[in-house]
N, C-alpha and C positions, 0 to 999 in steps of 0.2 A: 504494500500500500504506500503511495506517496502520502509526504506530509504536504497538506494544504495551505501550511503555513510559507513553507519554502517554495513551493510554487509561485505563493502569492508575491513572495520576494524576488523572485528570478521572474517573474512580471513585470514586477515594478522595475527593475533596473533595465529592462527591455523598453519600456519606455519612456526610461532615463535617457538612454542613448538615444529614443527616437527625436526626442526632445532637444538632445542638446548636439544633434546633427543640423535639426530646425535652424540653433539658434548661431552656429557656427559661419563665418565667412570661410573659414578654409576647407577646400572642398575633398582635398586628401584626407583632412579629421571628420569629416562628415559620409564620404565612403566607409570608412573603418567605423566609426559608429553604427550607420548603417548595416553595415556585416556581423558586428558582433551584436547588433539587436535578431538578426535573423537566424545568425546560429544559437540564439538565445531561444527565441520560438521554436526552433528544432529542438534541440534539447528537451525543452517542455515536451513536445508534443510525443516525443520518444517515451520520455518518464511516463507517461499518461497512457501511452501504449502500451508499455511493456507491464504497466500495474492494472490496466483491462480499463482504465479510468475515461471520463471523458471531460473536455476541457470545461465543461459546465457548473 
């Protein structure tokens, strides 16, 4: 079973990064933000997989 606590957390920092890709001029630190919010949703979405769960 995932904990829904740490999900909620590795959420949150997925849209930290979405965030602070937003708020960035440089577009090399906004790529890379961008990428680790998406292997950040992967992640998630593996853990949720692999514990039968759904992102709900």
């Amino acid at each position: 079973m995932v904990d829904k606590e740490t999900i909620a957390k590795m959420a949150s920092r997925v849209e930290q990064c979405r965030r602070l890709a937003k708020s960035t001029t440089d577009k090399r630190t906004a790529r890379v933000l961008l990428q680790m919010a998406q292997e950040g949703e992967a992640d998630i979405a593996r853990m949720l997989a692999e514990s039968g769960q759904s992102e709900a």
